[in-house]
Every structure is written in C-alpha cells, then in structure tokens.
N, C-alpha and C positions, 0 to 999 in steps of 0.2 A: 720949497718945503723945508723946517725945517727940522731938526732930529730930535728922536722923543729923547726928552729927559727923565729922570727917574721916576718922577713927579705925576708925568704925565702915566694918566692908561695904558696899557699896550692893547691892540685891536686882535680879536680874534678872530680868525676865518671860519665863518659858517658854510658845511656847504647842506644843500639840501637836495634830496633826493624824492620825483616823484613815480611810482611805478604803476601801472594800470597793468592788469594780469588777463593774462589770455580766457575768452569764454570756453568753463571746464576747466580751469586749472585747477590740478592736482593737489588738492586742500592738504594733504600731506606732507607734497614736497617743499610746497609756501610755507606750512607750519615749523617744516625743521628749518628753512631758512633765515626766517624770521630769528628762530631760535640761537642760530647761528651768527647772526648778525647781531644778535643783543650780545653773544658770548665774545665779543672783539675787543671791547674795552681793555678786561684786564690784560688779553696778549698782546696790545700794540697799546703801552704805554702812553704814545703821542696822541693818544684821542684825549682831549680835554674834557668833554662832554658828549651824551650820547643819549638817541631815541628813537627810537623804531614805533612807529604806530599806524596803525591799521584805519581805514574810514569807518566815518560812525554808521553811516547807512542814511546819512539824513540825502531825501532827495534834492535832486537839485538837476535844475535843465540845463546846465554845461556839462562837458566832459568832465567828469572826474576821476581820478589817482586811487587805488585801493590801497596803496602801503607808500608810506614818508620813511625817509632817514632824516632826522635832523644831528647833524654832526658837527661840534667847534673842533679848535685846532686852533694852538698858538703862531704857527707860521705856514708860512705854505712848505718850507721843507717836512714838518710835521703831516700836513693832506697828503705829501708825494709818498709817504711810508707807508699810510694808512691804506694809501688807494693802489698800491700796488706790494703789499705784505700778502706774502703766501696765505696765510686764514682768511683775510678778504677775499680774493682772487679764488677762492676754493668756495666760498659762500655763493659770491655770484658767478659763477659757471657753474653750478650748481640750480640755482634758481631761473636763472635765462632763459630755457626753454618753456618756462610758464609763462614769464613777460611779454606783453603785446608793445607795450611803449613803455621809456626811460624818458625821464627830464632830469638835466640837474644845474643846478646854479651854486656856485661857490659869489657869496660877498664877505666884503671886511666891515667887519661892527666893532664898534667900543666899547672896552668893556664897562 
C-alpha cells in the first residue's frame, strides 16, 4: 500500500447502527433517546457526520431494525471517542433496556 498523498481522498469510517426494540417499548424512552443521540454532534466534535432515523413502516418479510445510526468519522481514533464519550455512553444505557437486538458495522469509504 501505498501512502495517501495530499491529493489523494482521505476515507472516512462509517459506522452504522441497526437497532430492533423490544415489543412494548417505552415510546418515550425511545423518544428521548433518539433525541439524545441526534444531540451528540455538537458535543463530540469528532463526529463528522450524523443520522438517526427510524423505519418507514413499509412491510417487508425479513427481519427488520426500527432505529439506524448512520455515523462518519475521519479515523478510527475519531469512532474510539465518540463510542466511548460520556454523552454517548449515557444515551445508550439509557436506551438498552428497550433494545431486543444491536448490529453494527464500522466500513472505510472514500470520500
């Protein structure tokens, strides 16, 4: 490999988050979660880009996710801040006891 030049892109780490919420979850405490999770940008700097969105309700006969994070980040020391910054870490323990399942996948895309 070898090293990027100025010239070149730099690749930003996406990572994405899929969440499926427990049946009966506390529409409220999802609500402030949510809320909570869009409010992260401005206090952790290191987020480059940021989105929280909810499913549309269109059916579909797989499994599906009720709440996405879609989050960039210029490096992974940048994700290591974001995923373990006290306002994160307070959002979701916060939100956990509604969650039935987590996925998440971090890739490097181009910018």
């Amino acid at each position: 490999l070898e090293p990027l030049s100025a010239s070149q892109p730099m690749p930003l780490l996406q990572h994405v988050v899929l969440l499926t919420l427990k049946p009966g979850a506390d529409a409220a405490v999802v609500d402030a979660a949510i809320a909570g999770l869009l409010a992260l940008p401005p206090v952790i700097p290191e987020i480059a880009s940021y989105a929280v969105l909810r499913d549309a309700g269109i059916p579909s006969a797989s499994p599906k996710a009720d709440v996405t994070v879609l989050a960039r980040f210029k490096s992974q020391a940048d994700y290591e801040v974001y995923a373990t910054h006290p306002a994160h870490v307070e959002v979701v323990t916060k939100m956990k006891p509604e969650v039935a399942s987590r996925a998440a996948i971090q890739v490097w895309l181009e910018e």
